[in-house]
C-alpha positions in Angstrom: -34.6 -16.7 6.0 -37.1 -15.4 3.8 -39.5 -18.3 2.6 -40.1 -16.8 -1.0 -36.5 -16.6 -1.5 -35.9 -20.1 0.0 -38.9 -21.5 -2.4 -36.7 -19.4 -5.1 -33.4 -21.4 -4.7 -35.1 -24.6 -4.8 -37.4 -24.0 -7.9 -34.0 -22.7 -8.8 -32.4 -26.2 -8.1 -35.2 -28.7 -9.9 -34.6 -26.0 -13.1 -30.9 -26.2 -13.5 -30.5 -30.0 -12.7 -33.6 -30.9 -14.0 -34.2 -33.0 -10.1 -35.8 -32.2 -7.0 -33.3 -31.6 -4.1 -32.6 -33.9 -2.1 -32.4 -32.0 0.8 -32.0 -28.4 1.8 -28.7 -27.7 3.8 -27.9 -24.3 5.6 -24.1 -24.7 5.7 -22.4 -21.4 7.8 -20.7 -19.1 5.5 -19.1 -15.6 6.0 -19.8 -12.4 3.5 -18.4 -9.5 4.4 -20.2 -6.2 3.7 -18.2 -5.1 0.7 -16.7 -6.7 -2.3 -14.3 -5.3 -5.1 -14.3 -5.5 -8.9 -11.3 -6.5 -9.7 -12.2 -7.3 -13.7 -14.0 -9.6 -15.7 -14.4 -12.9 -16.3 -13.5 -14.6 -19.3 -13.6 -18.5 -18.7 -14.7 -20.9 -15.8 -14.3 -24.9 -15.8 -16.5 -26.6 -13.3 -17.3 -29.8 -12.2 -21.0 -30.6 -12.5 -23.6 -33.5 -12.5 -26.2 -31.2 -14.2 -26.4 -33.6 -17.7 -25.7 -36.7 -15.8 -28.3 -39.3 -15.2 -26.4 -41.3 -12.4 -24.8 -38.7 -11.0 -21.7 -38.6 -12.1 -19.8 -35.3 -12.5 -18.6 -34.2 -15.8 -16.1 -31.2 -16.3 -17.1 -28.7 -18.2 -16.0 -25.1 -19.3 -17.7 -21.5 -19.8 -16.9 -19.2 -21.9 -18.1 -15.6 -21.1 -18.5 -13.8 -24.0 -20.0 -10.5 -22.2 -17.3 -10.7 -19.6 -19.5 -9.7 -16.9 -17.3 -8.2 -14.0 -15.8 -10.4 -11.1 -15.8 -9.2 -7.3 -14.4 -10.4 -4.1 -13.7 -9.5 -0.7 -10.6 -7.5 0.5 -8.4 -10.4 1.4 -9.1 -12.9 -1.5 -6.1 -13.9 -3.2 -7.4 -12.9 -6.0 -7.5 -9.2 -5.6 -3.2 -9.1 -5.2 -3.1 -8.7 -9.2 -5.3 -5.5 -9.6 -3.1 -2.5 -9.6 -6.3 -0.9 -7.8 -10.1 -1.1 -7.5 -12.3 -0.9 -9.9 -15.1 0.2 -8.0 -16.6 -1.7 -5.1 -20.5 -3.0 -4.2 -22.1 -4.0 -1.0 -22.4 -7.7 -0.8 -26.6 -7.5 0.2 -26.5 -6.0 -3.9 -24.7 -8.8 -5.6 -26.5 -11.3 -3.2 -29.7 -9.5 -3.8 -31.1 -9.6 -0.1 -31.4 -7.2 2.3 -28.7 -8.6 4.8 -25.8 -10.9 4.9 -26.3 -11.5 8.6 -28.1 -14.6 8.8 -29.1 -16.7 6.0 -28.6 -16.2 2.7 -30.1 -18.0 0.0 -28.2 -19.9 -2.6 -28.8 -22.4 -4.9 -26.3 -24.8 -5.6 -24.9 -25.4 -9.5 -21.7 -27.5 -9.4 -17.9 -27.3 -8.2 -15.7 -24.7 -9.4 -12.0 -26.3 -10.7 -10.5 -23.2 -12.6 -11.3 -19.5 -12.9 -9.7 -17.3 -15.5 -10.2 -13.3 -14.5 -8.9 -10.4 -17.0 -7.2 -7.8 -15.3 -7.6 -4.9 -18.0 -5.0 -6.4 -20.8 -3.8 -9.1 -18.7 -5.4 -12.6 -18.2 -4.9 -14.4 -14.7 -5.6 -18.0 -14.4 -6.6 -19.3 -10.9 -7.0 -23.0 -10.6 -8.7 -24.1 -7.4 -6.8 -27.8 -7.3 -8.2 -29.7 -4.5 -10.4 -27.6 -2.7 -13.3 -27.6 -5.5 -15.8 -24.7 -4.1 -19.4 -24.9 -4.3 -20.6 -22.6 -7.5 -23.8 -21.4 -6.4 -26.9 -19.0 -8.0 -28.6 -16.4 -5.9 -32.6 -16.3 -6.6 -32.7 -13.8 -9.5 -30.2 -16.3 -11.5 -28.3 -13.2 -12.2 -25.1 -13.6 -9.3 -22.8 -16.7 -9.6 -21.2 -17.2 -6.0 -18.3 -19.2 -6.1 -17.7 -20.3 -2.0 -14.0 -20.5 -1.5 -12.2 -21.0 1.4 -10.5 -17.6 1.1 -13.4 -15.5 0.8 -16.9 -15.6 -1.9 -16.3 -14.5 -5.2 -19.1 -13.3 -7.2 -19.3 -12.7 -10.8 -22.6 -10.7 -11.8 -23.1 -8.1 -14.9 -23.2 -8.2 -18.8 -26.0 -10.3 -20.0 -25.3 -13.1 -17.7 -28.0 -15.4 -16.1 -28.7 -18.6 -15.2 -30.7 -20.7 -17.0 -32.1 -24.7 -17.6 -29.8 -24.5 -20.6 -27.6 -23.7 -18.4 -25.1 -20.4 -17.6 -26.4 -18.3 -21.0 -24.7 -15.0 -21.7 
């Protein structure tokens, strides 16, 4: 892995929960070489200690007012809904490194509980009940990467970023 990206991800971590990590874990994850927009995102609810001083987790909710676009592999679940592809990205663009073989950098931000994903005029609610994926930030704070078990979804675009304050758009 690339040391100036790793240093990135955990500068990354002290800034959005306002704590050092306490450890740096390099958990085996699969991203294919492709993903496809399949719209925009209009609301996630998440499960974060980010505010918390005893680490607890709170729930909380984000509203995205740009409605940056929403991409995912070929054989997420999520992709049955959208009558055809918007357009598609390599994965190395919305990860921003130069290969997904290996290790990729990611910082993690909190537990995703609830995605809700506009399909042109229609609005799809996707609630992730028990399995609570790992919402993570790639090093420019511009790609959130939400690790579920049935592929990565990544929502990047509009005038998101990540920031202390939190996900800012």
């Amino acid at each position: 892995m690339n040391k100036t990206s790793l240093n990135k991800a955990i500068k990354n971590h002290a800034m959005w929960h306002q704590k050092e990590a306490d450890e740096v874990l390099t958990p085996s994850y699969e991203f294919g070489d492709q993903a496809y927009c399949i719209g925009t995102i209009d609301q996630l609810w998440y499960s974060s200690d980010k505010w918390e001083e005893n680490g607890n987790f709170c729930t909380y909710y984000h509203d995205f007012d740009s409605h940056p676009p929403v991409y995912c592999s070929e054989d997420s679940p999520l992709i049955v809904p959208a009558a055809e592809y918007l357009r598609h990205k390599k994965t190395t663009a919305l990860l921003r490194v130069k290969s997904v073989n290996g290790e990729v950098p990611l910082t993690f931000l909190s537990y995703a509980l609830e995605l809700t994903v506009n399909y042109g005029k229609v609005k799809k609610r996707y609630r992730f009940r028990s399995e609570q994926p790992p919402v993570c930030g790639t090093p420019d704070n511009k790609t959130l990467v939400i690790l579920a078990k049935a592929g990565p979804i990544y929502v990047r675009g509009g005038r998101m970023s990540i920031t202390a304050r939190g996900i800012v758009n």
